[in-house]
C-alpha positions in Angstrom: 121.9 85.5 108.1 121.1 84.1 111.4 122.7 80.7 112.3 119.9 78.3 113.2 121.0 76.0 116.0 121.4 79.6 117.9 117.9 79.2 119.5 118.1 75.7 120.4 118.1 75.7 123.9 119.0 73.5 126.9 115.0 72.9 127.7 114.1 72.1 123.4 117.5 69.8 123.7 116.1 67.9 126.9 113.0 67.4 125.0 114.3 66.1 122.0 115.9 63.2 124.4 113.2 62.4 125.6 111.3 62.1 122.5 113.9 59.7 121.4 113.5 58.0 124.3 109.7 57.7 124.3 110.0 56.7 120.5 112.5 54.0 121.4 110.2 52.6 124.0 107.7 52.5 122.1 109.3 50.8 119.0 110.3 47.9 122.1 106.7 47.6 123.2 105.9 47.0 120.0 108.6 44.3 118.9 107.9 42.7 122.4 104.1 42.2 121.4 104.7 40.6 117.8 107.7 38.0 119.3 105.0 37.2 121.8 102.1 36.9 119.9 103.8 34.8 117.1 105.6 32.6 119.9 101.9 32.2 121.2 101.0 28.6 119.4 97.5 28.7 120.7 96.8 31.5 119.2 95.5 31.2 115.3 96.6 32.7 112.4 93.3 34.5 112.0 93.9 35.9 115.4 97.4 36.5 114.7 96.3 38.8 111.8 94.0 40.6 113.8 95.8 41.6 116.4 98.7 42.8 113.7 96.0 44.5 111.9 95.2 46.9 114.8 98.7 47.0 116.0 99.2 49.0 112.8 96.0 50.8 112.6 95.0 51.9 115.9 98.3 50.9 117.7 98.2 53.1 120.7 94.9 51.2 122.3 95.8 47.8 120.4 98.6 48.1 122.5 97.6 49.2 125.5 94.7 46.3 125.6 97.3 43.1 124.8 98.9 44.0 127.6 96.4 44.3 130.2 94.3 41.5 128.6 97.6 38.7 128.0 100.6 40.4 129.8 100.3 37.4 132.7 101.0 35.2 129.1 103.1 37.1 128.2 105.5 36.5 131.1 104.7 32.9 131.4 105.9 32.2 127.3 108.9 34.2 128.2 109.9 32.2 131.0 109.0 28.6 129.1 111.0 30.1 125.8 114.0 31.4 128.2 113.8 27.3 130.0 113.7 25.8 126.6 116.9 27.8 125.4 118.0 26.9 128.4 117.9 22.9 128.2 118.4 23.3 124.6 122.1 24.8 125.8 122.6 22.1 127.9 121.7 19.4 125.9 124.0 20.7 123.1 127.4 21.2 125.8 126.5 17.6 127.2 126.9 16.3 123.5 130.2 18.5 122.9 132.0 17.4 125.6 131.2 13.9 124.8 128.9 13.1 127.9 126.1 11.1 127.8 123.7 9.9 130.5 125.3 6.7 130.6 128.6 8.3 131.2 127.1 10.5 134.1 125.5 7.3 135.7 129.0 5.6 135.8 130.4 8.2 137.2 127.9 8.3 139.7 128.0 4.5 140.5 132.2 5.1 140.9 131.4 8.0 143.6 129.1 5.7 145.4 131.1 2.9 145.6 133.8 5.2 146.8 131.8 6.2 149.8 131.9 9.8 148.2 128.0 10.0 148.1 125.4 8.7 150.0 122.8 6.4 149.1 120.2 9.2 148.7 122.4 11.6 147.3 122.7 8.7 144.9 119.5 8.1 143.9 118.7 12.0 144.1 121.1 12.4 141.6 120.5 9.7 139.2 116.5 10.6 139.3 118.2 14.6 137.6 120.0 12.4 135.3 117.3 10.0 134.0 114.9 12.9 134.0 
């Protein structure tokens, strides 16, 4: 009776890391690809389905061609989703701390009739506000 992990070596145990690796990769390639085709609203359903389709068909060159054909989109709808969760944030800790544009336009009328600001630090700052 021969104990079987006896020829598993340093070189097969390397390898089976990197497998992993590769697999995990890939299983984040392809999760990156459906959030960005679904957050894609110009793209149709039809579309949508198609791409899908091959993803799970043929997903090795499916792959390979949505990035090279919409990876520049791909960056840009990460960036607009990442700004939108961004204001989103801010917008929501403005309302729980109880401040309101009207609030930070007082303020900023008390600082510039303290001397505090300047005039065009003034309106430089209420333009952000209003904005």
């Amino acid at each position: 009776m021969t104990i079987p992990f006896a020829s598993y070596s340093l070189g097969d145990a390397l390898l089976t890391v990197l497998e992993i690796f590769l697999l995990v990769i890939w299983i984040w390639i392809l999760i990156t690809i459906m959030i960005d085709l679904f957050r894609d609203p110009d793209t149709s359903g039809w579309a949508k389905a198609v791409w899908v389709f091959f993803l799970i068909f043929v997903p090795y060159i499916t792959a390979l061609i949505y990035l090279i054909a919409r990876g520049k989109g791909m960056r840009d709808r990460a960036i607009q989703h990442q700004a939108d969760v961004q204001k989103a944030t801010d917008q929501y800790i403005k309302q729980a701390a109880g401040t309101t544009p009207v609030d930070e336009l007082h303020k900023l009328s008390d600082l510039k009739e303290k001397g505090a600001i300047s005039d065009e630090e003034y309106d430089k700052l209420k333009a952000q506000i209003v904005a």
